[in-house]
N, C-alpha and C positions, 0 to 999 in steps of 0.2 A: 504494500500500500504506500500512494506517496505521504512523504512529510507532511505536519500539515503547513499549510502557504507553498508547498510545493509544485500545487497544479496550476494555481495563479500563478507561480512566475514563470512558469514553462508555458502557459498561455501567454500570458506580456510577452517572451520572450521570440516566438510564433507572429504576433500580431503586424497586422500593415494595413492601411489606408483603405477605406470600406471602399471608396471610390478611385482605389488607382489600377491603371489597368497596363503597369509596367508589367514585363519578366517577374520581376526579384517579387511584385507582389502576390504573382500567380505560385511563384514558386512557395513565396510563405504559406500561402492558403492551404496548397497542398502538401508541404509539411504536415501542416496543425492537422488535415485529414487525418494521415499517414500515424498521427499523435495519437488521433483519438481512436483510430483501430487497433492499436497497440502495436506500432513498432515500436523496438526498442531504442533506447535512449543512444545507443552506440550507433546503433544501424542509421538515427534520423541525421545523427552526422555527419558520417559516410553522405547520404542523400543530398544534407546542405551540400557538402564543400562541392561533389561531382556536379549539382544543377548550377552553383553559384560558376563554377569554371565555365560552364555553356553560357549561363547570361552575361559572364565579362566578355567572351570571345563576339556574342552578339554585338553589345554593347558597344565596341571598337569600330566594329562594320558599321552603326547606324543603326540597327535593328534594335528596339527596346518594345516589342510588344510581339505576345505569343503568334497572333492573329496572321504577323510577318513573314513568318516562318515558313519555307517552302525545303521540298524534297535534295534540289538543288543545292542549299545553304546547309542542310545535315552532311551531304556528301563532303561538300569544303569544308565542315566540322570533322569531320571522321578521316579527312586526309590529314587536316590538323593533328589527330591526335596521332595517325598513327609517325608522322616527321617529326612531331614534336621528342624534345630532350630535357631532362632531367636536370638537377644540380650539378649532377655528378657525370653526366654528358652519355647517360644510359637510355634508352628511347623504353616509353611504356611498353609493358609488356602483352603481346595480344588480347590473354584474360583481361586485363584492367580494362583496356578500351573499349572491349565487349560491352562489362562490366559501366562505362562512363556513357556509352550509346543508349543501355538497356536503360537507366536510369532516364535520359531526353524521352525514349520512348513511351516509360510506363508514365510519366507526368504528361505527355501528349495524350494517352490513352485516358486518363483523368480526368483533362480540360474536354475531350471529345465527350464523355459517358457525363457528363455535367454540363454542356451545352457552353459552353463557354468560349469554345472553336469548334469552328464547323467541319474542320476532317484532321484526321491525324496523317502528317507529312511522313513521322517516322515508321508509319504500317509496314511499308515494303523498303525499306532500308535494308541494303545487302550486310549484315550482319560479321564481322573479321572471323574468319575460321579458327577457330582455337584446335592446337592442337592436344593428345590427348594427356591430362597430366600423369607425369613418372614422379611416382612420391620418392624425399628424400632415402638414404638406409636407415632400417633401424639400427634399433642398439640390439647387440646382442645379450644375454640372459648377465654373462660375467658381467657386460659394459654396465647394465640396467644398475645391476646390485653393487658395481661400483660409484654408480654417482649416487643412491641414495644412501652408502656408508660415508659420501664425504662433507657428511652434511658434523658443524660442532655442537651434539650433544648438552656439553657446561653450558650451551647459553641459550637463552628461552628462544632466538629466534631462528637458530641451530633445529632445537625442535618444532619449531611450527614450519620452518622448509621443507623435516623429515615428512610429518604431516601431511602436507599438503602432494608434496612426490610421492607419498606410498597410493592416494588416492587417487592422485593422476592414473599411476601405473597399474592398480588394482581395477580404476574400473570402468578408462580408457575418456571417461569425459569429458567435455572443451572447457579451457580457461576460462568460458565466462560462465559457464554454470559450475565448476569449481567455489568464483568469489560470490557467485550469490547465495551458497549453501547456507542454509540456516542451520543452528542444531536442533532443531528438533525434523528434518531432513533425513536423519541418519538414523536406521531402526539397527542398534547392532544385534537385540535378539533374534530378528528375523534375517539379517546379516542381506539388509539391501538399501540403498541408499534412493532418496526420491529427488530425481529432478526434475524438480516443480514447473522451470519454464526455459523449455530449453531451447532450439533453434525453430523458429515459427512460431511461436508461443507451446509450444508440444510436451506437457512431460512425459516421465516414463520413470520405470522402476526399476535400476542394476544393481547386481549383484554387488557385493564389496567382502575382500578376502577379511580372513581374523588376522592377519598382521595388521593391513592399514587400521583395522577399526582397532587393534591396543597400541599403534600411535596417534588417533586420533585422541582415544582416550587420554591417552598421559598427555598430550597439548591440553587438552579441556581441562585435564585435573591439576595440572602442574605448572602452565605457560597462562593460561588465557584468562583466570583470574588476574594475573598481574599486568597484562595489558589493558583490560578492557575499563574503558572509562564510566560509561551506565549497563550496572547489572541487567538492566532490562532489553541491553541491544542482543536481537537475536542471532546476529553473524556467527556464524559459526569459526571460520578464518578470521582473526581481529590481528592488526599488526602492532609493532613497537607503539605508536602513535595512539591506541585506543578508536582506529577506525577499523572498518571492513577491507581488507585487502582488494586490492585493484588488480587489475585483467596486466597490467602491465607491470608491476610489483609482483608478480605469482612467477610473471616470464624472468624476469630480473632474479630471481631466487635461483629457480633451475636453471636460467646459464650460469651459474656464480658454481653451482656445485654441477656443471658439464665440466667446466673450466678446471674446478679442483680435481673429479678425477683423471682428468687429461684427456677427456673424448674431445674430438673435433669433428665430431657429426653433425649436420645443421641441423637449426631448432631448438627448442626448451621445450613449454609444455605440448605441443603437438609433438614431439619428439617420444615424451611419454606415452601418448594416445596411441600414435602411429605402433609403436613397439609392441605397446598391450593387444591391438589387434592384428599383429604381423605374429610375432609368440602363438599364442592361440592357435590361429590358420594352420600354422607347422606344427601344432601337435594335435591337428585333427579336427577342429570346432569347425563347424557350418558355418557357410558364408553369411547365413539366412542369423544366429544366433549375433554374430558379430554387428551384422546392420541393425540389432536390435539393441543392442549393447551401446556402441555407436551414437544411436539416434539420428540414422538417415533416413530420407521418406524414402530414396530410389534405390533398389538393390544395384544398379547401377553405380551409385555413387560405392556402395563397400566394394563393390567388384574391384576395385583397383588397387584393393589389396591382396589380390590374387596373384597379381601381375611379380610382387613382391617380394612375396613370399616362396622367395627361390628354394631354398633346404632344404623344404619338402615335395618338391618338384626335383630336384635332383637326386634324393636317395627311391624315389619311385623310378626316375630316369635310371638309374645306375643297378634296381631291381628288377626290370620288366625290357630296359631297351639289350637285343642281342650285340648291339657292337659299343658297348658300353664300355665294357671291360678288354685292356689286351692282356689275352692271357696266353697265347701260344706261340714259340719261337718264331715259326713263321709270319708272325704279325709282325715282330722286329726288324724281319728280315726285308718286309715288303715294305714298311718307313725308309729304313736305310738305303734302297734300293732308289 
Protein backbone atom coordinates (compact mmCIF):
# COMPACT_ATOMS: atom_id res chain seq x y z
CA UNK A 1 0.00 0.00 0.00
CA UNK A 2 1.35 3.54 -0.78
CA UNK A 3 2.51 5.81 2.13
CA UNK A 4 0.16 7.97 3.11
CA UNK A 5 0.49 11.45 0.91
CA UNK A 6 2.13 9.11 -1.20
CA UNK A 7 -0.57 8.93 -4.04
CA UNK A 8 -0.81 12.74 -4.04
CA UNK A 9 2.59 13.32 -4.82
CA UNK A 10 2.86 10.70 -7.59
CA UNK A 11 -0.24 12.25 -8.97
CA UNK A 12 1.21 16.08 -8.67
CA UNK A 13 4.13 14.46 -9.96
CA UNK A 14 2.13 12.95 -13.34
CA UNK A 15 0.13 16.11 -13.66
CA UNK A 16 0.20 18.68 -16.90
CA UNK A 17 -2.20 21.21 -18.33
CA UNK A 18 -5.95 20.15 -18.72
CA UNK A 19 -5.78 22.02 -21.91
CA UNK A 20 -2.35 21.56 -23.53
CA UNK A 21 -2.07 19.48 -26.27
CA UNK A 22 1.92 19.38 -26.56
CA UNK A 23 3.90 15.76 -26.68
CA UNK A 24 5.30 15.91 -23.07
CA UNK A 25 1.58 16.57 -22.18
CA UNK A 26 0.08 13.60 -23.86
CA UNK A 27 2.98 11.80 -22.66
CA UNK A 28 2.06 12.79 -18.80
CA UNK A 29 -1.50 11.71 -19.34
CA UNK A 30 -0.44 8.45 -20.37
CA UNK A 31 1.99 7.96 -17.77
CA UNK A 32 -0.62 8.80 -14.84
CA UNK A 33 -2.87 5.82 -17.19
CA UNK A 34 -0.18 3.44 -17.09
CA UNK A 35 -0.17 4.78 -12.82
CA UNK A 36 -3.31 3.94 -12.33
CA UNK A 37 -3.32 0.21 -13.99
CA UNK A 38 -0.50 -0.58 -11.85
CA UNK A 39 2.65 -0.22 -13.47
CA UNK A 40 5.40 -0.37 -11.40
CA UNK A 41 7.15 2.54 -10.06
CA UNK A 42 10.45 1.40 -11.86
CA UNK A 43 8.92 0.39 -15.15
CA UNK A 44 6.97 4.01 -15.24
CA UNK A 45 10.55 5.30 -15.40
CA UNK A 46 11.89 3.36 -17.92
CA UNK A 47 8.50 4.69 -19.90
CA UNK A 48 9.34 8.45 -18.85
CA UNK A 49 12.82 8.65 -19.88
CA UNK A 50 12.24 6.38 -23.58
CA UNK A 51 8.89 8.68 -24.40
CA UNK A 52 10.72 11.88 -23.15
CA UNK A 53 13.81 10.83 -25.74
CA UNK A 54 11.19 10.65 -28.70
CA UNK A 55 9.41 14.08 -27.78
CA UNK A 56 13.01 15.86 -27.47
CA UNK A 57 14.04 14.27 -30.84
CA UNK A 58 10.57 15.77 -32.16
CA UNK A 59 10.82 18.70 -30.52
CA UNK A 60 14.37 19.74 -32.41
CA UNK A 61 12.47 18.80 -35.86
CA UNK A 62 9.55 21.31 -35.00
CA UNK A 63 7.03 18.68 -34.21
CA UNK A 64 5.44 19.29 -30.67
CA UNK A 65 2.03 17.65 -31.07
CA UNK A 66 1.18 13.81 -31.40
CA UNK A 67 -1.43 14.66 -34.19
CA UNK A 68 2.02 15.50 -36.39
CA UNK A 69 3.33 12.48 -36.33
CA UNK A 70 3.42 10.49 -39.52
CA UNK A 71 4.85 6.85 -40.42
CA UNK A 72 7.75 8.67 -42.26
CA UNK A 73 9.10 10.74 -39.10
CA UNK A 74 9.20 7.17 -37.00
CA UNK A 75 11.39 5.61 -39.64
CA UNK A 76 13.85 8.83 -39.31
CA UNK A 77 13.33 8.00 -35.57
CA UNK A 78 14.31 4.51 -35.70
CA UNK A 79 17.25 5.34 -38.02
CA UNK A 80 18.10 7.67 -35.26
CA UNK A 81 18.22 5.39 -32.97
CA UNK A 82 19.80 2.73 -34.59
CA UNK A 83 23.37 5.48 -35.72
CA UNK A 84 22.83 6.94 -32.62
CA UNK A 85 26.15 6.50 -29.83
CA UNK A 86 26.48 6.35 -26.48
CA UNK A 87 28.95 8.15 -23.83
CA UNK A 88 31.15 5.79 -24.37
CA UNK A 89 30.94 5.62 -28.23
CA UNK A 90 28.87 2.13 -28.13
CA UNK A 91 25.79 2.21 -30.54
CA UNK A 92 22.22 0.91 -28.67
CA UNK A 93 21.87 -2.37 -28.70
CA UNK A 94 19.03 -3.87 -31.20
CA UNK A 95 16.92 -5.12 -27.82
CA UNK A 96 16.94 -1.43 -26.46
CA UNK A 97 15.80 0.10 -29.77
CA UNK A 98 13.03 -2.47 -30.03
CA UNK A 99 12.47 -1.95 -26.63
CA UNK A 100 12.40 2.50 -27.25
CA UNK A 101 10.15 1.80 -30.61
CA UNK A 102 7.72 -0.48 -28.64
CA UNK A 103 7.25 2.05 -26.00
CA UNK A 104 6.25 5.22 -29.28
CA UNK A 105 4.06 2.43 -30.36
CA UNK A 106 2.05 1.31 -27.28
CA UNK A 107 1.48 5.27 -26.39
CA UNK A 108 0.27 5.74 -30.09
CA UNK A 109 -1.93 2.75 -29.56
CA UNK A 110 -3.22 4.63 -26.26
CA UNK A 111 -3.97 8.15 -27.92
CA UNK A 112 -5.73 5.97 -30.83
CA UNK A 113 -8.00 3.57 -28.35
CA UNK A 114 -8.87 7.02 -26.40
CA UNK A 115 -9.77 9.19 -29.50
CA UNK A 116 -7.30 11.52 -29.08
CA UNK A 117 -5.59 10.75 -32.71
CA UNK A 118 -7.04 9.47 -35.24
CA UNK A 119 -4.76 6.49 -36.51
CA UNK A 120 -1.68 5.10 -35.07
CA UNK A 121 1.43 5.91 -37.54
CA UNK A 122 3.47 3.29 -35.46
CA UNK A 123 1.00 0.12 -36.60
CA UNK A 124 3.10 -1.03 -39.32
CA UNK A 125 6.47 0.06 -38.33
CA UNK A 126 9.16 -2.55 -39.55
CA UNK A 127 10.06 -3.50 -36.01
CA UNK A 128 14.70 -4.03 -35.72
CA UNK A 129 15.02 -7.92 -35.65
CA UNK A 130 16.46 -8.85 -32.40
CA UNK A 131 18.52 -11.55 -32.43
CA UNK A 132 18.14 -14.59 -30.24
CA UNK A 133 19.55 -13.81 -26.75
CA UNK A 134 22.67 -16.23 -25.43
CA UNK A 135 22.55 -16.00 -21.72
CA UNK A 136 25.73 -15.13 -19.80
CA UNK A 137 27.68 -18.75 -18.02
CA UNK A 138 26.66 -19.67 -15.04
CA UNK A 139 28.54 -20.30 -12.17
CA UNK A 140 29.31 -23.57 -11.54
CA UNK A 141 28.02 -25.55 -8.06
CA UNK A 142 32.05 -24.99 -6.48
CA UNK A 143 31.99 -21.05 -8.09
CA UNK A 144 28.05 -20.77 -6.56
CA UNK A 145 29.28 -21.93 -2.92
CA UNK A 146 32.39 -19.94 -3.25
CA UNK A 147 30.89 -16.47 -3.53
CA UNK A 148 28.29 -17.09 -1.00
CA UNK A 149 31.29 -18.33 1.62
CA UNK A 150 32.85 -14.97 0.82
CA UNK A 151 30.58 -13.01 2.39
CA UNK A 152 32.06 -11.56 6.41
CA UNK A 153 30.09 -13.21 8.93
CA UNK A 154 31.41 -10.62 12.34
CA UNK A 155 29.43 -8.06 10.65
CA UNK A 156 25.62 -7.65 10.42
CA UNK A 157 25.98 -6.62 6.95
CA UNK A 158 28.32 -9.64 6.00
CA UNK A 159 25.07 -11.42 7.04
CA UNK A 160 22.33 -9.82 5.54
CA UNK A 161 24.54 -10.29 2.00
CA UNK A 162 24.73 -14.10 3.15
CA UNK A 163 20.87 -13.75 3.33
CA UNK A 164 19.81 -12.40 0.68
CA UNK A 165 22.53 -14.61 -1.88
CA UNK A 166 21.34 -17.84 -0.30
CA UNK A 167 17.65 -16.70 -1.44
CA UNK A 168 18.68 -15.48 -4.73
CA UNK A 169 20.29 -18.88 -5.28
CA UNK A 170 17.67 -21.16 -3.51
CA UNK A 171 14.90 -19.82 -5.28
CA UNK A 172 16.03 -18.24 -8.49
CA UNK A 173 13.83 -14.98 -8.12
CA UNK A 174 14.49 -11.26 -9.60
CA UNK A 175 16.15 -8.58 -7.62
CA UNK A 176 13.15 -6.61 -7.44
CA UNK A 177 10.83 -9.12 -5.99
CA UNK A 178 13.84 -10.02 -3.78
CA UNK A 179 13.78 -6.12 -2.13
CA UNK A 180 10.07 -6.14 -1.83
CA UNK A 181 9.94 -9.34 0.33
CA UNK A 182 8.16 -8.70 3.32
CA UNK A 183 8.51 -11.05 6.31
CA UNK A 184 5.67 -12.34 6.73
CA UNK A 185 6.27 -13.44 2.66
CA UNK A 186 8.40 -16.28 3.85
CA UNK A 187 6.34 -19.59 5.40
CA UNK A 188 9.41 -21.47 6.50
CA UNK A 189 7.04 -24.27 7.97
CA UNK A 190 5.77 -24.98 4.69
CA UNK A 191 9.38 -24.03 3.22
CA UNK A 192 7.85 -21.62 0.29
CA UNK A 193 8.38 -18.33 -0.09
CA UNK A 194 5.32 -15.97 -1.64
CA UNK A 195 5.81 -13.60 -4.29
CA UNK A 196 3.28 -11.32 -3.86
CA UNK A 197 3.93 -9.08 -7.04
CA UNK A 198 6.10 -10.17 -9.20
CA UNK A 199 6.68 -9.33 -13.19
CA UNK A 200 3.02 -8.05 -14.42
CA UNK A 201 1.70 -7.79 -11.23
CA UNK A 202 1.74 -11.93 -11.05
CA UNK A 203 2.43 -13.64 -7.80
CA UNK A 204 3.39 -17.05 -7.22
CA UNK A 205 4.48 -19.55 -4.66
CA UNK A 206 8.55 -21.07 -4.69
CA UNK A 207 9.93 -23.30 -3.04
CA UNK A 208 12.95 -22.18 -0.69
CA UNK A 209 15.66 -24.62 0.40
CA UNK A 210 16.22 -25.15 4.67
CA UNK A 211 19.73 -23.42 4.24
CA UNK A 212 18.41 -20.11 2.86
CA UNK A 213 15.59 -20.14 5.35
CA UNK A 214 18.39 -20.77 8.62
CA UNK A 215 20.17 -17.64 7.07
CA UNK A 216 17.35 -15.81 6.77
CA UNK A 217 16.47 -16.80 10.18
CA UNK A 218 19.71 -15.80 11.82
CA UNK A 219 19.53 -12.18 9.73
CA UNK A 220 15.99 -11.78 11.31
CA UNK A 221 17.19 -12.90 14.61
CA UNK A 222 20.60 -11.44 14.83
CA UNK A 223 21.17 -8.47 12.16
CA UNK A 224 17.73 -6.92 11.53
CA UNK A 225 16.72 -5.95 14.99
CA UNK A 226 19.73 -3.67 14.91
CA UNK A 227 19.10 -2.06 11.66
CA UNK A 228 15.65 -1.54 11.49
CA UNK A 229 14.41 1.91 12.45
CA UNK A 230 10.29 1.39 13.16
CA UNK A 231 9.51 -2.00 14.55
CA UNK A 232 6.43 -1.89 12.41
CA UNK A 233 8.31 -1.79 8.91
CA UNK A 234 7.49 -4.95 7.21
CA UNK A 235 10.64 -5.34 4.95
CA UNK A 236 11.96 -8.16 5.39
CA UNK A 237 15.69 -7.06 3.80
CA UNK A 238 16.38 -3.63 5.88
CA UNK A 239 19.88 -2.26 5.22
CA UNK A 240 22.63 -0.54 7.47
CA UNK A 241 20.41 2.77 7.19
CA UNK A 242 17.18 1.24 8.73
CA UNK A 243 15.47 1.22 5.12
CA UNK A 244 14.33 -1.45 2.74
CA UNK A 245 17.17 -2.53 0.47
CA UNK A 246 17.07 -1.23 -3.09
CA UNK A 247 17.04 -3.21 -6.45
CA UNK A 248 20.53 -1.61 -6.81
CA UNK A 249 22.18 -2.17 -3.23
CA UNK A 250 21.20 -6.01 -3.43
CA UNK A 251 23.33 -5.98 -7.06
CA UNK A 252 26.19 -3.94 -5.39
CA UNK A 253 26.25 -6.72 -2.43
CA UNK A 254 26.65 -9.71 -4.81
CA UNK A 255 29.21 -8.10 -7.18
CA UNK A 256 31.33 -7.08 -3.85
CA UNK A 257 31.28 -10.92 -2.91
CA UNK A 258 31.72 -12.14 -7.01
CA UNK A 259 34.76 -9.98 -6.70
CA UNK A 260 35.84 -11.43 -3.31
CA UNK A 261 35.62 -14.92 -4.43
CA UNK A 262 37.54 -14.17 -7.72
CA UNK A 263 34.73 -15.13 -10.27
CA UNK A 264 34.80 -12.91 -13.35
CA UNK A 265 31.42 -14.20 -14.76
CA UNK A 266 29.00 -11.21 -15.76
CA UNK A 267 26.24 -10.38 -13.60
CA UNK A 268 25.28 -10.28 -9.72
CA UNK A 269 21.96 -11.06 -8.86
CA UNK A 270 20.73 -12.50 -12.34
CA UNK A 271 23.86 -14.23 -12.09
CA UNK A 272 22.39 -16.05 -9.06
CA UNK A 273 18.99 -16.73 -10.89
CA UNK A 274 20.47 -17.78 -14.11
CA UNK A 275 22.78 -20.59 -12.17
CA UNK A 276 19.77 -21.75 -9.88
CA UNK A 277 17.84 -22.46 -13.10
CA UNK A 278 20.94 -23.68 -15.36
CA UNK A 279 21.84 -26.35 -12.00
CA UNK A 280 18.45 -27.78 -11.84
CA UNK A 281 18.00 -28.28 -16.00
CA UNK A 282 21.42 -30.42 -15.50
CA UNK A 283 20.39 -32.54 -12.83
CA UNK A 284 17.19 -33.37 -14.51
CA UNK A 285 14.17 -30.69 -13.46
CA UNK A 286 11.41 -29.95 -16.37
CA UNK A 287 11.63 -27.14 -18.32
CA UNK A 288 7.93 -26.71 -17.47
CA UNK A 289 8.99 -26.65 -13.38
CA UNK A 290 11.62 -24.00 -13.86
CA UNK A 291 9.25 -21.44 -15.92
CA UNK A 292 7.26 -21.85 -12.91
CA UNK A 293 9.83 -21.36 -10.49
CA UNK A 294 11.17 -18.48 -12.62
CA UNK A 295 7.88 -16.73 -13.00
CA UNK A 296 7.73 -16.47 -16.85
CA UNK A 297 4.38 -16.34 -18.73
CA UNK A 298 6.05 -17.85 -22.07
CA UNK A 299 7.72 -21.20 -21.81
CA UNK A 300 9.60 -19.70 -24.56
CA UNK A 301 11.01 -17.29 -22.44
CA UNK A 302 12.76 -20.45 -19.86
CA UNK A 303 13.48 -22.22 -23.02
CA UNK A 304 16.60 -20.44 -23.21
CA UNK A 305 17.94 -22.07 -20.71
CA UNK A 306 18.17 -25.01 -22.44
CA UNK A 307 20.25 -23.74 -24.87
CA UNK A 308 22.77 -23.41 -21.76
CA UNK A 309 22.73 -25.97 -20.06
CA UNK A 310 25.51 -27.72 -21.84
CA UNK A 311 26.73 -30.65 -19.12
CA UNK A 312 23.81 -32.35 -19.48
CA UNK A 313 23.79 -32.39 -23.08
CA UNK A 314 27.09 -33.40 -23.25
CA UNK A 315 27.35 -36.52 -20.90
CA UNK A 316 23.88 -37.66 -22.87
CA UNK A 317 26.11 -36.68 -26.14
CA UNK A 318 29.03 -38.74 -24.85
CA UNK A 319 26.31 -41.76 -23.74
CA UNK A 320 24.19 -42.27 -26.71
CA UNK A 321 26.33 -40.48 -29.79
CA UNK A 322 28.42 -43.65 -31.52
CA UNK A 323 31.43 -41.55 -32.50
CA UNK A 324 31.66 -39.84 -29.28
CA UNK A 325 34.32 -41.68 -27.90
CA UNK A 326 37.93 -42.64 -29.64
CA UNK A 327 38.54 -45.72 -28.54
CA UNK A 328 40.33 -47.85 -31.04
CA UNK A 329 43.86 -47.74 -32.46
CA UNK A 330 42.76 -47.29 -35.75
CA UNK A 331 40.81 -44.19 -34.88
CA UNK A 332 44.47 -42.69 -34.02
CA UNK A 333 45.80 -43.87 -36.80
CA UNK A 334 43.10 -42.30 -39.30
CA UNK A 335 43.78 -38.58 -37.32
CA UNK A 336 47.26 -38.87 -37.88
CA UNK A 337 46.82 -39.84 -41.40
Amino acid sequence: MPRRGEYGERRRALESPATSDSMAAWITRYLHAQLIRGLREGSLDTYRRDLSAFDSWCRERGVERPGEITKPMLERYQRHLFYYRKANGEPLTLQRQGVMLARVRSWFRWLVRHNHVAANPASDLDMPRVPRRILPEALSKDEAESLLASFDLDDGAGVLGRAMAEVFYSTGIRRVELCDLDLYDIDAVRGVLHVRCGKGRKGRMVPIGERALAWVQRYVNEVRPTFARDPADPALFINERGTRVTTSGAGDRIDQAKRRAGITKRGSCHLLRHTAATLMLENGADVRYIQELLGHAELSTTQIYTHVSITKLKAIHAATHPGAKLERKADLEGIAD
